[in-house]
N, CA, C and O atoms as a Tripos MOL2 file, in Angstrom:
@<TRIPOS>MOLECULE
protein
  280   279    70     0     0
PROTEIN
NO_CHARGES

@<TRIPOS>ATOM
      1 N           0.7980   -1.1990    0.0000 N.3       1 UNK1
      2 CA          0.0000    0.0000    0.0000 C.3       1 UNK1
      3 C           0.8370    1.2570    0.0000 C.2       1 UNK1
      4 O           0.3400    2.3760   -0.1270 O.2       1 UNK1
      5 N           2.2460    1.0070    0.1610 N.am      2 UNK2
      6 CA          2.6790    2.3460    0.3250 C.3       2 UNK2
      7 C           3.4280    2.9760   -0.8220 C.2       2 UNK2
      8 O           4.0900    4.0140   -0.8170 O.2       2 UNK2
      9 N           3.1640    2.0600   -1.8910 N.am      3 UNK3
     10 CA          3.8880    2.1410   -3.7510 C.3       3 UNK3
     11 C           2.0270    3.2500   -3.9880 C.2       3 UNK3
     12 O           1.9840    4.2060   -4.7620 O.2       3 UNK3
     13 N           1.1230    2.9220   -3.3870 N.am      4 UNK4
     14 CA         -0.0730    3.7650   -4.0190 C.3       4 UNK4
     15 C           0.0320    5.5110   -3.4770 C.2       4 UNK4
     16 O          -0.3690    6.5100   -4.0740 O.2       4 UNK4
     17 N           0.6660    5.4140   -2.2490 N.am      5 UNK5
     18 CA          0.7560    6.9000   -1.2140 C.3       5 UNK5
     19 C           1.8790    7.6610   -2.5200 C.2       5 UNK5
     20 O           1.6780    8.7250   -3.1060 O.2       5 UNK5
     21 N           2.9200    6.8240   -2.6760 N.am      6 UNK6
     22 CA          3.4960    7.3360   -3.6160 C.3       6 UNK6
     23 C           3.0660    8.2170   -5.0520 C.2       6 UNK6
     24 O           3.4360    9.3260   -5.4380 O.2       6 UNK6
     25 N           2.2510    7.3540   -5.5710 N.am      7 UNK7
     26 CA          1.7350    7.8370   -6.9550 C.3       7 UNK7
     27 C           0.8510    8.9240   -6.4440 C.2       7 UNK7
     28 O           0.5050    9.9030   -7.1050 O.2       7 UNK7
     29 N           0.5350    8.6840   -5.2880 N.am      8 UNK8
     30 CA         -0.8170    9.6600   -5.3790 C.3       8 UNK8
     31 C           0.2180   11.0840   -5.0980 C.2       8 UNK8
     32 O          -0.2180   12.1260   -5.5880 O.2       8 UNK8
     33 N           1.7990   11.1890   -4.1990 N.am      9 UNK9
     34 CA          2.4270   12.1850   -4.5090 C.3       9 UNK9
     35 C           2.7550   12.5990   -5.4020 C.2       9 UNK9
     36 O           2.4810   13.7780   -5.6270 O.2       9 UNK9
     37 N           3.7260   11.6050   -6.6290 N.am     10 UNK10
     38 CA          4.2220   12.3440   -7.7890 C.3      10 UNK10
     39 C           2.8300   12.6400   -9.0410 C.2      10 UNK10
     40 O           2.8870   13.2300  -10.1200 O.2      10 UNK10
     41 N           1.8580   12.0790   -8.4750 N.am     11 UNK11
     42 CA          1.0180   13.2300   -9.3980 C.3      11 UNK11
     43 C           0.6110   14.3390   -8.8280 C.2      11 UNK11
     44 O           0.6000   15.2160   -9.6910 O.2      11 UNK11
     45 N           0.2360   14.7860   -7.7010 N.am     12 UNK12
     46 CA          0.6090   16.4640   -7.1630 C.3      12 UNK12
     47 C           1.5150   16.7520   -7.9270 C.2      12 UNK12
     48 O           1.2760   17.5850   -8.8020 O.2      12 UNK12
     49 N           3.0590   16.0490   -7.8180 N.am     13 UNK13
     50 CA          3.5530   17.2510   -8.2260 C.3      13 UNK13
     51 C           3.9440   17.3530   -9.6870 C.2      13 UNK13
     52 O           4.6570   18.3080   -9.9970 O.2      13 UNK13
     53 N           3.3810   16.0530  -11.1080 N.am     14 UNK14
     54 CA          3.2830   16.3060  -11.7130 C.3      14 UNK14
     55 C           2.4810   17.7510  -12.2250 C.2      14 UNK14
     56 O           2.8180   18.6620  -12.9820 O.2      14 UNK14
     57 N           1.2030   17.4670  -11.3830 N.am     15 UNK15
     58 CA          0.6290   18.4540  -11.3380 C.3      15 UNK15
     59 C           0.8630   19.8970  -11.9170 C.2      15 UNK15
     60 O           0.4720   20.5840  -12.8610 O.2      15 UNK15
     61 N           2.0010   20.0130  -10.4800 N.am     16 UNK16
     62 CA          2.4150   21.1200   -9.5080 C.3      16 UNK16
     63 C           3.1290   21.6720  -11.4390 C.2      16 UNK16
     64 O           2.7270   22.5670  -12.1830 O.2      16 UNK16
     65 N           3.8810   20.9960  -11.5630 N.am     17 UNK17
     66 CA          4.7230   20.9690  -12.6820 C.3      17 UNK17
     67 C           4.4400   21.5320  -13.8810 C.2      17 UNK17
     68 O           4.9810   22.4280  -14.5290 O.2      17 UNK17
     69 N           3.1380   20.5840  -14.1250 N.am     18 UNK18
     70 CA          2.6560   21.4240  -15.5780 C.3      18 UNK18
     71 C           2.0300   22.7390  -15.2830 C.2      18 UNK18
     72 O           1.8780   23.5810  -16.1680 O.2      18 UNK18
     73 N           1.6440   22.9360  -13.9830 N.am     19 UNK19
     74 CA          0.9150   24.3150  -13.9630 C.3      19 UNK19
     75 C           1.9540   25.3720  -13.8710 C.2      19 UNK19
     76 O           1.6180   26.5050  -14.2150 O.2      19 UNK19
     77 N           3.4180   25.1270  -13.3720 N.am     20 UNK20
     78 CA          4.0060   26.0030  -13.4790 C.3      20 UNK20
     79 C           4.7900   26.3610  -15.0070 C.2      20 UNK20
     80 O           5.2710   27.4780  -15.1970 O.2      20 UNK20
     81 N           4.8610   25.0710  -16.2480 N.am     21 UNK21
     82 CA          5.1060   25.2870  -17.0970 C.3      21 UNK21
     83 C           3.9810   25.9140  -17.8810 C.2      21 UNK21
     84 O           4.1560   26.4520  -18.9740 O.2      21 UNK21
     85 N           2.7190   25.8100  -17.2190 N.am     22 UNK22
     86 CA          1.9390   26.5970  -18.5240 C.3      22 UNK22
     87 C           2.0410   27.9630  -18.1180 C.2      22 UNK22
     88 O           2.2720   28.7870  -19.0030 O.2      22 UNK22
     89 N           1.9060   28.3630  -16.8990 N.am     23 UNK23
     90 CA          1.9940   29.9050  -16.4850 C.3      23 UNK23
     91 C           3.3510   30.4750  -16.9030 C.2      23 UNK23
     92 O           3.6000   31.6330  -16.5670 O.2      23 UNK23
     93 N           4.3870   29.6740  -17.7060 N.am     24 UNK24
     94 CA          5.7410   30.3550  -18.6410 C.3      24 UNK24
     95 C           5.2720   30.8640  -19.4280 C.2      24 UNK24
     96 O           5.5750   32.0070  -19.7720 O.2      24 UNK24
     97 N           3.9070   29.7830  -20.2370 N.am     25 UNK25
     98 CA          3.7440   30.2520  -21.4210 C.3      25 UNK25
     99 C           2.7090   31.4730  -21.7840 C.2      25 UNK25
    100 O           2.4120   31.8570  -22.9150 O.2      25 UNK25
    101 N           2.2180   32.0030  -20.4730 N.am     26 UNK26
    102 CA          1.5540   33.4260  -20.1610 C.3      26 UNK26
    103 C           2.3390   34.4100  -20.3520 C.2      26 UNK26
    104 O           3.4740   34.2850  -19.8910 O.2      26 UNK26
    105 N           2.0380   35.5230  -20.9880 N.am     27 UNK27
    106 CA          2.5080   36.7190  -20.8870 C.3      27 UNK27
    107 C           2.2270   37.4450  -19.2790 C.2      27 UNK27
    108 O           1.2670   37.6460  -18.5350 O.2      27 UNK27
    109 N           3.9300   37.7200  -19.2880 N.am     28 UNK28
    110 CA          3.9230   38.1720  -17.3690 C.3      28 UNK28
    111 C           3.8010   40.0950  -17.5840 C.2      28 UNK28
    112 O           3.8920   40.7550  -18.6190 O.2      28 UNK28
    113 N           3.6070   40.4710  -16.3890 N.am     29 UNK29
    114 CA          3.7270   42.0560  -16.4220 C.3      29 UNK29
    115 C           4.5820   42.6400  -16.9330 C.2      29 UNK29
    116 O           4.3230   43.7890  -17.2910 O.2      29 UNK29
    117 N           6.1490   42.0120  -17.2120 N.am     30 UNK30
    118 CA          7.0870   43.0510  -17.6790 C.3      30 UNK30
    119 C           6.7040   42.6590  -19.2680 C.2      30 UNK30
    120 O           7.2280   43.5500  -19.9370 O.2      30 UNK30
    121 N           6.1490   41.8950  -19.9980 N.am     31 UNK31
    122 CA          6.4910   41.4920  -21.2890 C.3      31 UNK31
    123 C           5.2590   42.6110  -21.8300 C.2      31 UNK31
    124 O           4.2840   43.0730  -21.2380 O.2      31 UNK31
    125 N           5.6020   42.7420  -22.7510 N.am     32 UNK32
    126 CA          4.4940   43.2220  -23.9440 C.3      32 UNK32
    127 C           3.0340   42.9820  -23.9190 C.2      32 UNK32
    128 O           2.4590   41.8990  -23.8190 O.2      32 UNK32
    129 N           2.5330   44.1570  -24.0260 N.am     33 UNK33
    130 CA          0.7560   43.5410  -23.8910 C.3      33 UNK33
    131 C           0.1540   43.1240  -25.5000 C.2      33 UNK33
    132 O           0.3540   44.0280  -26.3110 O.2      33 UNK33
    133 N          -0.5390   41.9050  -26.0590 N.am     34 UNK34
    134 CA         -1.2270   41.0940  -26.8910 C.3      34 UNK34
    135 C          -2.0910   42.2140  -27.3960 C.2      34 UNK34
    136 O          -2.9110   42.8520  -26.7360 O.2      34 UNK34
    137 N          -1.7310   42.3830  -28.8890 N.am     35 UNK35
    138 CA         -2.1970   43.5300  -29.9180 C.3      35 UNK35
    139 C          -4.0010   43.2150  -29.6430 C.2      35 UNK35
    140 O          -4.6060   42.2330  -29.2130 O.2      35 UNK35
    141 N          -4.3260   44.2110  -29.9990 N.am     36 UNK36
    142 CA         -5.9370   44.5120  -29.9840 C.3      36 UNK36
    143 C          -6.9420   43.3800  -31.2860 C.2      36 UNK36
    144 O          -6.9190   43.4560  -32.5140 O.2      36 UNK36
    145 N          -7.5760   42.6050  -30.5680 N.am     37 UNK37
    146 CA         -8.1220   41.8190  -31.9090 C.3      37 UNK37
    147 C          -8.8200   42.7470  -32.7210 C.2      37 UNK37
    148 O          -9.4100   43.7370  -32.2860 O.2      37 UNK37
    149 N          -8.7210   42.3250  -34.1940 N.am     38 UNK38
    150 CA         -8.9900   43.2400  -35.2190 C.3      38 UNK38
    151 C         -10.6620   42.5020  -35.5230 C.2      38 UNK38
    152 O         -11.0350   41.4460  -35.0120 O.2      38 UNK38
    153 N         -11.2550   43.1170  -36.2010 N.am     39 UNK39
    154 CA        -12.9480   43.0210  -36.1950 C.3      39 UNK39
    155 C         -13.3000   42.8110  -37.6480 C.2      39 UNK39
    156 O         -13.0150   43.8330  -38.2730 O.2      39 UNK39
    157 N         -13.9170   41.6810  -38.5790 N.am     40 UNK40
    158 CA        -14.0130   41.5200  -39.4380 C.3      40 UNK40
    159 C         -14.9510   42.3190  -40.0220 C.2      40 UNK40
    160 O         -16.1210   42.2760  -39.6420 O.2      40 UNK40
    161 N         -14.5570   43.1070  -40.9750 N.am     41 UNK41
    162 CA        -15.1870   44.0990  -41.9070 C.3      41 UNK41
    163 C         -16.3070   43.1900  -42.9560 C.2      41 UNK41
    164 O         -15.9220   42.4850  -43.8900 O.2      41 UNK41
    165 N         -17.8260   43.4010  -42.5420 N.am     42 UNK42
    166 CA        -18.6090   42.1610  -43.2330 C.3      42 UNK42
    167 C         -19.0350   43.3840  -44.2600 C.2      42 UNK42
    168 O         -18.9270   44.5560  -43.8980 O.2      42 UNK42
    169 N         -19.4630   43.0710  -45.3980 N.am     43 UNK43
    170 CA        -20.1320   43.6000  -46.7050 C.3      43 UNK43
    171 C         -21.8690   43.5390  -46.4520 C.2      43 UNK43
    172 O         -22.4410   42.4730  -46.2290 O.2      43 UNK43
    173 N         -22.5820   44.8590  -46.5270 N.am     44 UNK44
    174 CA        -23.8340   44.9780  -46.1250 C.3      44 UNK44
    175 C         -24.7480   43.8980  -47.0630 C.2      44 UNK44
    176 O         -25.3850   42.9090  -46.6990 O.2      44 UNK44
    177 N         -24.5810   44.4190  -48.2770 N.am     45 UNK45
    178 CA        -24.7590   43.5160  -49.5530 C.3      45 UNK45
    179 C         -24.3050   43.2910  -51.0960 C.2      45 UNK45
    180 O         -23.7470   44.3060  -51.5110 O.2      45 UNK45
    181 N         -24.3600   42.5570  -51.7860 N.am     46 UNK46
    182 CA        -23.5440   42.4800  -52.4740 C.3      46 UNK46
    183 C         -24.2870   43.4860  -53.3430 C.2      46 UNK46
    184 O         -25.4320   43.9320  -53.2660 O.2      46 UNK46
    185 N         -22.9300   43.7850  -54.4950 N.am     47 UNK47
    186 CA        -23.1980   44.6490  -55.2800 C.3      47 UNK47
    187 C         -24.4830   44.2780  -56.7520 C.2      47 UNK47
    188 O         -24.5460   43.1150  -57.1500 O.2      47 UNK47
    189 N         -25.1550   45.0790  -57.2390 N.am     48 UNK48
    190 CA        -26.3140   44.9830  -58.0500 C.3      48 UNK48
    191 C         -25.6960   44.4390  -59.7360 C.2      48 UNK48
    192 O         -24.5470   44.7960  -59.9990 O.2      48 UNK48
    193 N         -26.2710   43.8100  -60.5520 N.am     49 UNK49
    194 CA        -25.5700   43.8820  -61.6520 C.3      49 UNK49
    195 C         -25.4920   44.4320  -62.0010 C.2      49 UNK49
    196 O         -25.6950   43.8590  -63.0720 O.2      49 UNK49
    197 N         -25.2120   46.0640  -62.4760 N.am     50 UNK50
    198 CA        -24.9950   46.8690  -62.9460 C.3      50 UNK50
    199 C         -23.9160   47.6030  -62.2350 C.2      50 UNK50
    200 O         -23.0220   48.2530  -62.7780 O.2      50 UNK50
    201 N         -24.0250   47.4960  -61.4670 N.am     51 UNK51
    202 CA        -22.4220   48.1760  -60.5370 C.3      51 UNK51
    203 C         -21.4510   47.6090  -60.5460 C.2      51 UNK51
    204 O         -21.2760   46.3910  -60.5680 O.2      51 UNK51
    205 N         -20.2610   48.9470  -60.5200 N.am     52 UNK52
    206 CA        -18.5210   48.1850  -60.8740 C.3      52 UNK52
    207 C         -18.8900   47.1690  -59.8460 C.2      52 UNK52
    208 O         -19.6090   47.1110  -58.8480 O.2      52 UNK52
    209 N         -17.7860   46.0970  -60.7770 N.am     53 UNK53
    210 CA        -17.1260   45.0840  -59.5680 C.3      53 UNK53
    211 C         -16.4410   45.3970  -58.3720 C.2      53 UNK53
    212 O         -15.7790   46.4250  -58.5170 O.2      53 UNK53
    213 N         -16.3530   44.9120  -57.2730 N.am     54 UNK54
    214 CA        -15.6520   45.4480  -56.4320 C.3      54 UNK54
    215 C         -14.3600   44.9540  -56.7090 C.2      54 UNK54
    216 O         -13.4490   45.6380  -56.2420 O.2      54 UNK54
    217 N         -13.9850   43.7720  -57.4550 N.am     55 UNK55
    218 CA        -12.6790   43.3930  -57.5240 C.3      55 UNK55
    219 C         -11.6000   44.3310  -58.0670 C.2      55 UNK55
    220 O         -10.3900   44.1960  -57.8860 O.2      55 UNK55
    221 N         -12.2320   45.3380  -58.7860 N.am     56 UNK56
    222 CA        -11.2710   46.3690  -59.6630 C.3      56 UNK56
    223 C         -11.1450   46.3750  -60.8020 C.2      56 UNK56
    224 O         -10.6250   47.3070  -61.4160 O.2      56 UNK56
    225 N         -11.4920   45.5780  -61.1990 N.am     57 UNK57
    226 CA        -11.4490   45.3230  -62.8430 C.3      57 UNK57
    227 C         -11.8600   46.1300  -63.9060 C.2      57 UNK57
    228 O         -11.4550   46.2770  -65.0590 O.2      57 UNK57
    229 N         -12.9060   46.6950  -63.1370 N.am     58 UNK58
    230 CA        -13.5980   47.9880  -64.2070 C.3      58 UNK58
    231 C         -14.2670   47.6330  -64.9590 C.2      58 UNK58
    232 O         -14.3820   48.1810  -66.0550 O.2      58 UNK58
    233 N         -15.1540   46.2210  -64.4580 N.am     59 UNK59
    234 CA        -16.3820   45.7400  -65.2250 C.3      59 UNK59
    235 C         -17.3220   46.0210  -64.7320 C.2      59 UNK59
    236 O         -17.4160   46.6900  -63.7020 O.2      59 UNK59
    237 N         -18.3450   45.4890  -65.4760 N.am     60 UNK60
    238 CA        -19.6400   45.8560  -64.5500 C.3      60 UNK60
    239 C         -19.6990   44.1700  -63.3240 C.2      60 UNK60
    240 O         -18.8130   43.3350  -63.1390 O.2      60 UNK60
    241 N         -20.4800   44.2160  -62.9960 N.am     61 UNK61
    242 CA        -20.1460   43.2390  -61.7920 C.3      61 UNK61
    243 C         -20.9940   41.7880  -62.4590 C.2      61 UNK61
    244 O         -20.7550   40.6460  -62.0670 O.2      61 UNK61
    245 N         -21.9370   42.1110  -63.4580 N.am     62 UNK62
    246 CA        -22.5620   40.9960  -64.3080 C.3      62 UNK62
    247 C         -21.7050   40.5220  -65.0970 C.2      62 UNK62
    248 O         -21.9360   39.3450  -65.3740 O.2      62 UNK62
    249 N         -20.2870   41.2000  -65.8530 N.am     63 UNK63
    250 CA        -19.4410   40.9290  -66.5750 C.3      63 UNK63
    251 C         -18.2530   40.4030  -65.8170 C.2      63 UNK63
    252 O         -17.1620   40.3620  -66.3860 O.2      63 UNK63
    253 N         -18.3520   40.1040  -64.8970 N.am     64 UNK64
    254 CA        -17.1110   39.6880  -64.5780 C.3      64 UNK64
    255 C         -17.1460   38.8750  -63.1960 C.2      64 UNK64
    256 O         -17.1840   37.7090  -63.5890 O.2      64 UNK64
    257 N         -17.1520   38.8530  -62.0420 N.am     65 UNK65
    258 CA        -17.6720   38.2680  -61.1020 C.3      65 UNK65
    259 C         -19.1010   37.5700  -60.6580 C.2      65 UNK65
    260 O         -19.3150   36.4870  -60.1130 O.2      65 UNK65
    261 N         -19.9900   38.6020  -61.0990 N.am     66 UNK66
    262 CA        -21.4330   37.6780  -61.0170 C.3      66 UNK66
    263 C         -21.7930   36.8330  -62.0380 C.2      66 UNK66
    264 O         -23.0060   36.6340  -61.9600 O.2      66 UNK66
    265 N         -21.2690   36.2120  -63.0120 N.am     67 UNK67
    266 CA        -21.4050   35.9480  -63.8920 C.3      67 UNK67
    267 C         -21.7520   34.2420  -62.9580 C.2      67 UNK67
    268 O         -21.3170   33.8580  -61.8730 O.2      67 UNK67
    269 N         -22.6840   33.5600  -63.9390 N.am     68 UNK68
    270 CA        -23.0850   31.6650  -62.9790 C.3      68 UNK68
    271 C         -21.8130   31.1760  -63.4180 C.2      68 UNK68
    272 O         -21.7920   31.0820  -64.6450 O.2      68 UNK68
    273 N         -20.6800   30.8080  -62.8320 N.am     69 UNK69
    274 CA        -19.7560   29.5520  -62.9000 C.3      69 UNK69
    275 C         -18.1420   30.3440  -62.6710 C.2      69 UNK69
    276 O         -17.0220   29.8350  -62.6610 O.2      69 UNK69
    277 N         -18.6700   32.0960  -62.4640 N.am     70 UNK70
    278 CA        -17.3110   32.2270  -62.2090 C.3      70 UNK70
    279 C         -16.2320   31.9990  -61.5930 C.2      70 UNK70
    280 O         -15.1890   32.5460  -61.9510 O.2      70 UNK70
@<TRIPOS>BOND
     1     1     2 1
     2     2     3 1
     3     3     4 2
     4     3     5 am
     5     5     6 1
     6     6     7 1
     7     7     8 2
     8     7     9 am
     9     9    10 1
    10    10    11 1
    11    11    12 2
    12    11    13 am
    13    13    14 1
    14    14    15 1
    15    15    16 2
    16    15    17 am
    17    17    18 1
    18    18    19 1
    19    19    20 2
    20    19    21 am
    21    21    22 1
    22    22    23 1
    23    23    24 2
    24    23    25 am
    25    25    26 1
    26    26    27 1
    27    27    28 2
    28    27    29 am
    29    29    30 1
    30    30    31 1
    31    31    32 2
    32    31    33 am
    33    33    34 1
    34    34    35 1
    35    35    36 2
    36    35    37 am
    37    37    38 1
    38    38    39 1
    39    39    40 2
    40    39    41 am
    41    41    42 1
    42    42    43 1
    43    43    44 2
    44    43    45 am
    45    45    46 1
    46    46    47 1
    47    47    48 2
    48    47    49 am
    49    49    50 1
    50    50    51 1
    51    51    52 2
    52    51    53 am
    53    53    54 1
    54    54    55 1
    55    55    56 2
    56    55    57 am
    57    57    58 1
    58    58    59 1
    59    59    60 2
    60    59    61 am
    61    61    62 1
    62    62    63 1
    63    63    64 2
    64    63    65 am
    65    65    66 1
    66    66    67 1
    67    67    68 2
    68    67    69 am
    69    69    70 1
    70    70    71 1
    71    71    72 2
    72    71    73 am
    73    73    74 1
    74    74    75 1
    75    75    76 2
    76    75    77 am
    77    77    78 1
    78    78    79 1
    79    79    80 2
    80    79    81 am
    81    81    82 1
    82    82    83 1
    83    83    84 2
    84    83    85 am
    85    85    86 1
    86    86    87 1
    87    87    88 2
    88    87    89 am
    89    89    90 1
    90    90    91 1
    91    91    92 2
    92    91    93 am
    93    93    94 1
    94    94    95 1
    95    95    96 2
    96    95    97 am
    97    97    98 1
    98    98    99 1
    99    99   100 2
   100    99   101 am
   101   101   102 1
   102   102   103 1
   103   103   104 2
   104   103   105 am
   105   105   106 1
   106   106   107 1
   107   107   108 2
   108   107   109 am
   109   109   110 1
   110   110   111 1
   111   111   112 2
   112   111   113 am
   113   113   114 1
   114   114   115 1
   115   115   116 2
   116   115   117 am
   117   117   118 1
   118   118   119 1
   119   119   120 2
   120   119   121 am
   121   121   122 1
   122   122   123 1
   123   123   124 2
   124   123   125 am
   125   125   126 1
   126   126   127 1
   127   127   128 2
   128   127   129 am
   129   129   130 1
   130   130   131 1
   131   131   132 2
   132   131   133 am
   133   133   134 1
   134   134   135 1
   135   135   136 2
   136   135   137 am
   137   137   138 1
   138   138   139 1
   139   139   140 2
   140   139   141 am
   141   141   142 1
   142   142   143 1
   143   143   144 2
   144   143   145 am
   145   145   146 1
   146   146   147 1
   147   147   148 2
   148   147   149 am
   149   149   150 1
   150   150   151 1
   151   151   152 2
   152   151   153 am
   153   153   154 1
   154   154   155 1
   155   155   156 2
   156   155   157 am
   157   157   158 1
   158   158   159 1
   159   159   160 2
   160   159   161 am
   161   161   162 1
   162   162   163 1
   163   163   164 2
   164   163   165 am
   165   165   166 1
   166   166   167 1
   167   167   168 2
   168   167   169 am
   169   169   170 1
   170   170   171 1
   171   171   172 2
   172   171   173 am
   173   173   174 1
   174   174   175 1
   175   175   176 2
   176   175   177 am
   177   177   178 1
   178   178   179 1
   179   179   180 2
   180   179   181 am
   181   181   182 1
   182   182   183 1
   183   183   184 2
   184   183   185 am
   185   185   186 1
   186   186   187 1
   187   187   188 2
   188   187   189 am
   189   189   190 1
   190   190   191 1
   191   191   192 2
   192   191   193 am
   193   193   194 1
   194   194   195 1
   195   195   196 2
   196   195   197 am
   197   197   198 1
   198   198   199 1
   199   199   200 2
   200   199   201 am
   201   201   202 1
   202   202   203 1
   203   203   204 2
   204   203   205 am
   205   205   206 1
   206   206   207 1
   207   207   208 2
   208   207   209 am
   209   209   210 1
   210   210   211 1
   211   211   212 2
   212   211   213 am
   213   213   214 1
   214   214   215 1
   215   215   216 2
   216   215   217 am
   217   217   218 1
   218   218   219 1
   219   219   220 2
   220   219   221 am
   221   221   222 1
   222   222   223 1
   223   223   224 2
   224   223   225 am
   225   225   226 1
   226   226   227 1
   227   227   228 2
   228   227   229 am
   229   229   230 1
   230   230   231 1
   231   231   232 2
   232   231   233 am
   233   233   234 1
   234   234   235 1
   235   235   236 2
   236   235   237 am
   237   237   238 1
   238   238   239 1
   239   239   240 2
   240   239   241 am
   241   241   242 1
   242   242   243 1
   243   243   244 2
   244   243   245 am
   245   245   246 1
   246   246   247 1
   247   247   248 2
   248   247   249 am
   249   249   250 1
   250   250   251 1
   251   251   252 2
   252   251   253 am
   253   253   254 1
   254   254   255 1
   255   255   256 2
   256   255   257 am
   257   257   258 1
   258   258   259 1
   259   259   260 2
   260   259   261 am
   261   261   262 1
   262   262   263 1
   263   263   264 2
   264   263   265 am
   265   265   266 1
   266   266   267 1
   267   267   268 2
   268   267   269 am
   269   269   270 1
   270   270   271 1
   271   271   272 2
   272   271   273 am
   273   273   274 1
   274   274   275 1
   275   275   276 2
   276   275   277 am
   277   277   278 1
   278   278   279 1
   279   279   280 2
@<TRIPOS>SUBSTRUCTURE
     1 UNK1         2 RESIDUE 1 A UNK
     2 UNK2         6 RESIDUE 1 A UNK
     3 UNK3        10 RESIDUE 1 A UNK
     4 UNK4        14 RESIDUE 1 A UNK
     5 UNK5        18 RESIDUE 1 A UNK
     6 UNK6        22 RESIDUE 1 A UNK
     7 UNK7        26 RESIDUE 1 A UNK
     8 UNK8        30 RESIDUE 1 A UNK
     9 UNK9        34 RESIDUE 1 A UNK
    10 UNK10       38 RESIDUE 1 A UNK
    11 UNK11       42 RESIDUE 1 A UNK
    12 UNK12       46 RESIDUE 1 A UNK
    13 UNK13       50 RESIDUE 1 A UNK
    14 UNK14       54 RESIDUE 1 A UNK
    15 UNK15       58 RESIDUE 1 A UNK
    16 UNK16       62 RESIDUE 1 A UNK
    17 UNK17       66 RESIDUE 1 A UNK
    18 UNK18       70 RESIDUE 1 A UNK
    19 UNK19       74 RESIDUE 1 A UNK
    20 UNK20       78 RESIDUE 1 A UNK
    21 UNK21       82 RESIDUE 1 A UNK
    22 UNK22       86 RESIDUE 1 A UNK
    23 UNK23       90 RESIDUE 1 A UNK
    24 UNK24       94 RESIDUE 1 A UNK
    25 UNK25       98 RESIDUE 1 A UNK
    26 UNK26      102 RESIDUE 1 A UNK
    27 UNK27      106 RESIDUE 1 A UNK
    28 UNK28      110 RESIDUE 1 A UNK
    29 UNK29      114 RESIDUE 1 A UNK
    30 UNK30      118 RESIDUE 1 A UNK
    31 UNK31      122 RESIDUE 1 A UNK
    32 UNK32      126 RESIDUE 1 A UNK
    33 UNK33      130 RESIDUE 1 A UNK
    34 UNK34      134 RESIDUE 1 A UNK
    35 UNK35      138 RESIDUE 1 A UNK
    36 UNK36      142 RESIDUE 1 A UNK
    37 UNK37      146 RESIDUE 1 A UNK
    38 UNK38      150 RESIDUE 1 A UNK
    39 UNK39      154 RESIDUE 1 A UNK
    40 UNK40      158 RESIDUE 1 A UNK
    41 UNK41      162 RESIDUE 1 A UNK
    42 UNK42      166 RESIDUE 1 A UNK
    43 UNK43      170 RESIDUE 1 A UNK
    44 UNK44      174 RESIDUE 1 A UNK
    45 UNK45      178 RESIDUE 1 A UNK
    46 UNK46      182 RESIDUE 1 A UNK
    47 UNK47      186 RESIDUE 1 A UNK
    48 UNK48      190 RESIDUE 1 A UNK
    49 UNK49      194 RESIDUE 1 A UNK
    50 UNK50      198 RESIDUE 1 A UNK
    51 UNK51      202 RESIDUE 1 A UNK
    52 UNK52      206 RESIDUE 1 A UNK
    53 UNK53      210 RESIDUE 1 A UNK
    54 UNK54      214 RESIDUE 1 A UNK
    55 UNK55      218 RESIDUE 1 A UNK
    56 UNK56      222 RESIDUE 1 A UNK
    57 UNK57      226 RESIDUE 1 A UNK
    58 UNK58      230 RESIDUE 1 A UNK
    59 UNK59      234 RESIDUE 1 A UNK
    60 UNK60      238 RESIDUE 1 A UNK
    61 UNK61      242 RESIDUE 1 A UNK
    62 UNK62      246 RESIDUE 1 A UNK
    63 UNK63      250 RESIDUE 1 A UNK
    64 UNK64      254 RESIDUE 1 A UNK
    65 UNK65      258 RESIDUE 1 A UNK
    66 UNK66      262 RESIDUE 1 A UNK
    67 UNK67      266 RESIDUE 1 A UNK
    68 UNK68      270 RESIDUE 1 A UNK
    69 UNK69      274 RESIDUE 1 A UNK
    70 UNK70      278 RESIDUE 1 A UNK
């Protein structure tokens, strides 16, 4: 019974162990603060067939992107 007292220590301090290796992988007070998440710019709706493409092309948007299979 006293090989079980054992295990039940070295997993504490496995434990103990990984929690102090994951708190390395935290950014501490002296390091750099984690850039501002950026916010995905969504499109209200798509453009009409008759309006430029948005790709740039300088088509109309039926000629070139909206087109079925483009």
């Amino acid at each position: 019974m006293a090989k079980g007292a054992d295990d039940k220590g070295d997993r504490f301090h496995d434990r103990a162990r990984r929690a102090k290796d994951h708190s390395k992988q935290l950014p501490g007070e002296d390091e750099p603060q984690l850039p501002e998440p950026v916010e995905t710019i969504h499109a209200d709706t798509q453009p009409k067939r008759n309006d430029p493409c948005p790709c740039g092309s300088g088509k109309k948007y039926k000629q070139c992107c909206g087109r079925p299979g483009a």
